[in-house]
C-alpha positions in Angstrom: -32.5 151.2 -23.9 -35.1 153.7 -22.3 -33.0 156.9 -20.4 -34.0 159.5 -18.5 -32.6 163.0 -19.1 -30.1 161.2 -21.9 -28.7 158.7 -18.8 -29.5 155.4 -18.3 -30.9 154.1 -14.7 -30.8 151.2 -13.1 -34.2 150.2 -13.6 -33.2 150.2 -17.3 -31.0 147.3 -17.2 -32.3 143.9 -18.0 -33.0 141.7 -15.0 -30.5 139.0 -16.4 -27.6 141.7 -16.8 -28.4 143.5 -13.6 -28.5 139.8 -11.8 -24.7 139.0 -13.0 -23.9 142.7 -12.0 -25.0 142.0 -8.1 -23.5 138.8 -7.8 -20.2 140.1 -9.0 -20.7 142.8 -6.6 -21.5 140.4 -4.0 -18.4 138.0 -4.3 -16.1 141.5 -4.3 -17.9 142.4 -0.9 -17.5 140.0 1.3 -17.0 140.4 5.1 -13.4 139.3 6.9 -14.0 135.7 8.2 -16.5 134.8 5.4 -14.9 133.2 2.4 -16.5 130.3 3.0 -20.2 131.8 1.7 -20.7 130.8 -1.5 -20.3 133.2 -4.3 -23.9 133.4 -5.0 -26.7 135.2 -3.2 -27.6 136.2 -0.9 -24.4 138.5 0.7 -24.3 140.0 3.8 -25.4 143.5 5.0 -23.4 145.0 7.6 -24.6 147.4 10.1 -22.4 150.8 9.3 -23.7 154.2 11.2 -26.2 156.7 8.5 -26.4 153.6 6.3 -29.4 155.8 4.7 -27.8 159.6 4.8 -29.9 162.4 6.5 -32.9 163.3 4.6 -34.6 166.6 5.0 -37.6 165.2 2.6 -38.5 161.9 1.6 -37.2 161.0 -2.0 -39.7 159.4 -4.1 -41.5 156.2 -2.6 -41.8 153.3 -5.2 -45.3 154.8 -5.5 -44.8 158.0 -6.9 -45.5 159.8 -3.5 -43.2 162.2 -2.1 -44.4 164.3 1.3 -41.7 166.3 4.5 -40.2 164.1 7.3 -38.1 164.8 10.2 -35.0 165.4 10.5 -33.4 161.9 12.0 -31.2 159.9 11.0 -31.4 156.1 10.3 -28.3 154.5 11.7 -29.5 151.1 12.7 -29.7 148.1 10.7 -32.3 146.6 12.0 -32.8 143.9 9.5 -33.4 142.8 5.8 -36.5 141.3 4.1 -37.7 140.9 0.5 -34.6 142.7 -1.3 -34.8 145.6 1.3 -32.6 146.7 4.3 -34.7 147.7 7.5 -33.1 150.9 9.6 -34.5 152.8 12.4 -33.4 155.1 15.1 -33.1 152.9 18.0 -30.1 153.8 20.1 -30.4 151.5 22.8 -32.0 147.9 22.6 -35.2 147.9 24.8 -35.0 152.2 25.3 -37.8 153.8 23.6 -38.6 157.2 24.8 -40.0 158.5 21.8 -42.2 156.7 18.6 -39.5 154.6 16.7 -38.9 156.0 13.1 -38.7 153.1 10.6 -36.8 153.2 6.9 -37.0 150.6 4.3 -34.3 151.2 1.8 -33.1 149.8 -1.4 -29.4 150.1 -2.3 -29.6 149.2 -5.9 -32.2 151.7 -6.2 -31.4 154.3 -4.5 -35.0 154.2 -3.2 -35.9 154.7 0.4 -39.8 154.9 2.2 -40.1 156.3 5.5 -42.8 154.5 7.1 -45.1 155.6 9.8 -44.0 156.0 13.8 -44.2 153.1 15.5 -44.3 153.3 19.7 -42.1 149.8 20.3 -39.3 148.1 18.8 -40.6 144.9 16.4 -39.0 142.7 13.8 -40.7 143.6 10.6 -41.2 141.4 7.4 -41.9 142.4 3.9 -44.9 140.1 1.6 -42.9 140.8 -1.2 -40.9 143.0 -2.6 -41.8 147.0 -1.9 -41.8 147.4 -5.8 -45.5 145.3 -5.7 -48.4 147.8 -4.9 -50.1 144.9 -2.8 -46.9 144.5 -0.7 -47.7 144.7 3.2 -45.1 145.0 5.7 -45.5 143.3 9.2 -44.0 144.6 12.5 -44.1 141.5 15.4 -43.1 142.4 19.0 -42.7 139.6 20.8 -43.8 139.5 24.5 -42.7 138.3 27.6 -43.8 135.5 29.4 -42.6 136.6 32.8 -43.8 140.0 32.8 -47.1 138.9 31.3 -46.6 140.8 28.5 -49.1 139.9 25.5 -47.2 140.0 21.9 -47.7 142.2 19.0 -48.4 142.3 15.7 -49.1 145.2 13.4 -49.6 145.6 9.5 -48.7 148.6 7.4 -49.6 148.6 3.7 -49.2 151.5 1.3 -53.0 153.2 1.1 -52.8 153.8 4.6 -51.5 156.8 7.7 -51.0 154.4 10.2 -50.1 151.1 11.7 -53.4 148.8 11.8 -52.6 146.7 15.3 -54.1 142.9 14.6 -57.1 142.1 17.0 -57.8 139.0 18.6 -56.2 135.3 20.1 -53.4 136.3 17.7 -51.6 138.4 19.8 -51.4 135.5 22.6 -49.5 133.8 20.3 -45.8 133.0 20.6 -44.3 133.2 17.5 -41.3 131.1 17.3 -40.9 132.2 13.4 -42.8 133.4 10.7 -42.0 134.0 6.7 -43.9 135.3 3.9 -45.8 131.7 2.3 -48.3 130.9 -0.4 -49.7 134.7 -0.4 -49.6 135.4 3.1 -47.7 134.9 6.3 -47.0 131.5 7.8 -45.8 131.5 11.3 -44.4 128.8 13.8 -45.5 128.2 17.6 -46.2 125.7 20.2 -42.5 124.6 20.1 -43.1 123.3 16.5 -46.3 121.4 16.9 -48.3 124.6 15.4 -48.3 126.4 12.0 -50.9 129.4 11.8 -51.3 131.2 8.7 -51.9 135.3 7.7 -54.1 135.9 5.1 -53.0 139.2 3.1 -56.5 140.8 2.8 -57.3 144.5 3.1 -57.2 143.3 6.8 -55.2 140.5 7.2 -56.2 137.7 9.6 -55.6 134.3 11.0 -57.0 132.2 8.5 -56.3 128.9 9.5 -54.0 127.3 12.6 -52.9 123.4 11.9 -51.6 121.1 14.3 -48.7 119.1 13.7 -46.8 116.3 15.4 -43.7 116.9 16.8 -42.2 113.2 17.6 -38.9 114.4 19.2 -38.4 115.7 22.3 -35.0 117.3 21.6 -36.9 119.0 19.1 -39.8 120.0 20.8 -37.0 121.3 23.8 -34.9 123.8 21.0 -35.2 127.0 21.6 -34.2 127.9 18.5 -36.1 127.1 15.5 -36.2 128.7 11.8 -39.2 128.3 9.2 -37.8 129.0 5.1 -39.6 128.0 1.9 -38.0 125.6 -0.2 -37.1 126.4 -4.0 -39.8 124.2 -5.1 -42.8 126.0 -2.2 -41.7 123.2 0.4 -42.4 124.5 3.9 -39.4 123.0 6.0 -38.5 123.5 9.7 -35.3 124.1 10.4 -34.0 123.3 14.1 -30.8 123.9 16.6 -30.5 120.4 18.2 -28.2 120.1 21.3 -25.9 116.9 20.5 -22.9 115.1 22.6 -19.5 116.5 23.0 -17.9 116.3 20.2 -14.9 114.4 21.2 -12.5 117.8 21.8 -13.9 118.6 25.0 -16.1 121.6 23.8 -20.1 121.4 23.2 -21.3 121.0 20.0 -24.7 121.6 18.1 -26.6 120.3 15.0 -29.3 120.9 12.9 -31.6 118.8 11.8 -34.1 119.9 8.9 -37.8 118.8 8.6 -40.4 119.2 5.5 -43.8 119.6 6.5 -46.5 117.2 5.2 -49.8 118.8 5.4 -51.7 116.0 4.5 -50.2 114.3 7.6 -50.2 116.7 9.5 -46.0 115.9 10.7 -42.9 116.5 9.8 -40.4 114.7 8.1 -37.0 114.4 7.9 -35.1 115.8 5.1 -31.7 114.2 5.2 -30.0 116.0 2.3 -30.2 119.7 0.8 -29.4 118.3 -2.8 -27.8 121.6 -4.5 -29.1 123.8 -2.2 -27.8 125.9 1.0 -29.9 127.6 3.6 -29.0 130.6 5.4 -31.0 131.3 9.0 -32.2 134.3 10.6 -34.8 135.6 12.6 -38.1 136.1 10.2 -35.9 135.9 7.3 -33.9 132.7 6.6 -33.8 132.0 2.9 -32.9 128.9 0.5 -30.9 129.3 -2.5 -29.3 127.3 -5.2 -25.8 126.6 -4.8 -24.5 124.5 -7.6 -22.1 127.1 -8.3 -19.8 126.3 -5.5 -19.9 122.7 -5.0 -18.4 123.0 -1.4 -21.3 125.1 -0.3 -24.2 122.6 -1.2 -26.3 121.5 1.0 -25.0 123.0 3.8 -26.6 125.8 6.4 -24.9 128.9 7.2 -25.9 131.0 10.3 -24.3 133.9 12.4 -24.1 133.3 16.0 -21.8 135.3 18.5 -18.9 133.1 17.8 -19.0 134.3 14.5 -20.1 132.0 11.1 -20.8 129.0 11.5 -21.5 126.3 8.1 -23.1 123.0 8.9 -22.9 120.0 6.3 -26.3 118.2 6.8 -25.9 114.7 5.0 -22.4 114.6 7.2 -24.4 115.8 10.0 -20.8 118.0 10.8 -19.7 121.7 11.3 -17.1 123.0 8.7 -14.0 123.9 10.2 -14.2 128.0 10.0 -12.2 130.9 11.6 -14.2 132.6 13.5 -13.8 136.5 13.6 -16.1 138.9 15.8 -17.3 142.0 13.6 -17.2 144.6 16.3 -20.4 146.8 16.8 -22.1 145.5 13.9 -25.2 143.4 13.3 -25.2 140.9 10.1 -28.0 140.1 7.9 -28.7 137.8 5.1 -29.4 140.5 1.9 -31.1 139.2 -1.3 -31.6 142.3 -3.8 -34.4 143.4 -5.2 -33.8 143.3 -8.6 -37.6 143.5 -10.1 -38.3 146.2 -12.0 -39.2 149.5 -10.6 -42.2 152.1 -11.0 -41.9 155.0 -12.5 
């Protein structure tokens, strides 16, 4: 096994071992209120304060380049994408005074990247993992309707100083979604009757925007609505449905999942998960094999302010679940980043 200075890193451990390592460390991490997960990935990051510790110069970037930064500390977890956690320096949601400072740190690595200042507060979303030198990282803002404010959408990728804001219709767009798909971006609008894809060039672009029909109203009417990428490249839809009450005088919610035929143009139904689970979140749901804990198949797990909540999808029910408030914390879905890393 390759060392450096006579110790073995991280990076030297074979995916398969390192894999079996995470998971274990996974199911012996679990949050209060979430046995129910099944003990495969992904876990659950947990916004704790200096996640990342203060840096008075950036450690090595998965590039090999090292340069000075300021003295701030990351202390919000702001999200996870592509193996990586997302902090910044936002104290207050909406409260920017100065250019938000951005960190993209791996924990298995011990590897974080300051990117550049950014003057608003987006969602951003990895292509792939940070390890890959063609990776590009997108910030979205999105807008507001009622104070006429136009979205945003910026790119950041690893040759350059700056942010590179997109240009054009693009930013009119209200995107309900987006994920990283087939070598690009693919993103959701129109309530559901519009896919537009990204292309990851040295500029990307809108390459192509596709209609689709949208046959339900209830659907069409969510407001909340989740894109994710099937194990086998699948591009499925998943949606919040408002249903009846559910007979205990409280108001209950469903899902209902749709696969996206792009010959047709429509979506489709998809009435069972098989062995898989999907986990939802903003620009970052994920599906995942779950034959490992048959009670967890084909069921959908999302964190809402009640706490989690697990829906079967082929008994079209909620899973009875406990739910308990983590107090001045945000949750994300984590998947690591266990590809190998530069050096």
């Amino acid at each position: 096994m390759a060392s450096t200075g006579g110790c073995p890193t991280i990076s030297d451990i074979p995916v398969e071992i390192l894999e079996q390592i995470i998971k274990r460390a996974a199911a012996a991490c679990r949050l209060p209120g979430t046995s129910q997960l099944p003990q495969s990935l992904p876990s659950v990051a947990v916004h704790r304060r200096q996640i990342v510790p203060r840096q008075a110069s950036r450690p090595s970037s998965p590039r090999g380049k090292t340069g000075r930064s300021a003295r701030y500390t990351h202390d919000r977890l702001a999200s996870s994408s592509q193996g990586w956690l997302v902090t910044d320096n936002l104290i207050k949601p909406n409260l920017i005074s100065t250019p938000l400072h951005v960190n993209l740190y791996n924990p298995f690595f011990c590897t974080n990247l300051t990117l550049p200042a950014i003057p608003y507060s987006p969602s951003f979303l990895l292509s792939s993992s940070l390890f890959n030198k063609d990776c590009v990282v997108l910030a979205i803002k999105r807008g507001s309707s009622q104070s006429g404010e136009d979205h945003a959408y910026a790119f950041w990728r690893g040759d350059v100083k700056t942010w590179k804001r997109f240009v054009g219709p693009v930013n009119k767009f209200s995107l309900e979604d987006m994920i990283p798909y087939r070598d690009g971006y693919c993103g959701l609008y129109g309530q559901g009757s519009g896919i537009m894809q990204l292309s990851l060039s040295s500029s990307p672009e809108v390459i192509k925007r596709t209609r689709v029909k949208v046959q339900r109203e209830d659907v069409r009417k969510s407001r909340e609505k989740y894109l994710v990428k099937s194990s086998n490249g699948d591009l499925l839809m998943v949606v919040l449905v408002p249903s009846c009450d559910d007979g205990d005088g409280q108001l209950a919610s469903g899902f209902e999942v749709f696969r996206l035929d792009w010959c047709k143009r429509e979506w489709t139904v998809v009435k069972s998960l098989g062995n898989h689970a999907i986990f939802l979140a903003r620009y970052g749901s994920t599906c995942v094999e779950a034959s490992g804990n048959p009670a967890a198949t084909g069921c959908i797990y999302l964190f809402s302010d009640s706490g989690l909540r697990i829906y079967n999808v082929e008994s079209r029910s909620f899973q009875a679940t406990k739910p308990k408030k983590i107090p001045n914390s945000v949750c994300h879905w984590f998947c690591p980043d266990v590809g190998c890393k530069s050096r």
